[in-house]
C-alpha positions in Angstrom: 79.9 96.3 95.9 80.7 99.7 95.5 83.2 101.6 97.9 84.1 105.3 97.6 87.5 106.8 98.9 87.1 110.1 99.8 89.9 112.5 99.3 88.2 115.8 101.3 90.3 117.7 103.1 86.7 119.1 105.5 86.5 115.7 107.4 83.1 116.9 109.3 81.4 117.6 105.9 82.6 114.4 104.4 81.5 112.5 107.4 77.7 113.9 107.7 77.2 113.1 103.9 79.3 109.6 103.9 77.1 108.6 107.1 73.9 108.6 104.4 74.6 106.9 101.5 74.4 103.0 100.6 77.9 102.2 100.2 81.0 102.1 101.8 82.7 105.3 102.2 86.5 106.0 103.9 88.2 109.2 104.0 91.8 109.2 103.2 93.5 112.1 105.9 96.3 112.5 103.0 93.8 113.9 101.0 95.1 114.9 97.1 98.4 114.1 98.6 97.5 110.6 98.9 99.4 107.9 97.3 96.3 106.3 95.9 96.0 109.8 93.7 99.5 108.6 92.1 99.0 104.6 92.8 95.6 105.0 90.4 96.2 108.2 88.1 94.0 109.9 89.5 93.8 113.3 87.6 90.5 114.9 88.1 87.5 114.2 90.7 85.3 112.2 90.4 87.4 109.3 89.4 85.9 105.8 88.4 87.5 102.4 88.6 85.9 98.9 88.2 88.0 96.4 90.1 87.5 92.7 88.9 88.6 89.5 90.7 90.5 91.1 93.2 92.4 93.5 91.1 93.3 91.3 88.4 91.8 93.7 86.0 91.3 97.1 86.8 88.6 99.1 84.1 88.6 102.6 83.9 85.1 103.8 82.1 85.1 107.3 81.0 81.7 108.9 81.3 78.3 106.7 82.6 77.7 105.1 79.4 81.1 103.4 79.3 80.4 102.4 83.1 77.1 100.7 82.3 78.7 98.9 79.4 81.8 97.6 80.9 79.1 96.4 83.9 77.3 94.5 81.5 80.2 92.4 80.2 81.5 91.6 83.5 77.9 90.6 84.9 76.8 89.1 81.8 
């Protein structure tokens, strides 16, 4: 499942785009203030994180390839 946090600070424009795309999408109101920006080292945006077994193991891919690779593993 793929779910996207949203750290725009133009709430309107973030809601007219989240409302038409496939996954989930929240906004966080803290913006690049938020704790999940620290929480996840989040240093530049967009970010990636694959989240296995309810954060057991947390991937970070660097660039698409890695993404489709580390995907591969976990789904066999």
């Amino acid at each position: 499942e793929i779910y996207q946090v949203s750290f725009d600070s133009a709430y309107n424009r973030w809601q007219t785009v989240a409302d038409n795309l496939p996954w989930i999408s929240v906004n966080d109101a803290d913006n690049v203030y938020s704790t999940l920006v620290t929480l996840y080292d989040v240093q530049s945006l967009p970010t990636c994180y694959v989240i296995v077994n309810n954060g057991e193991q947390i991937l970070r891919p660097v660039d698409v390839d890695d993404l489709k690779q580390k995907l591969t593993q976990i789904m066999g």
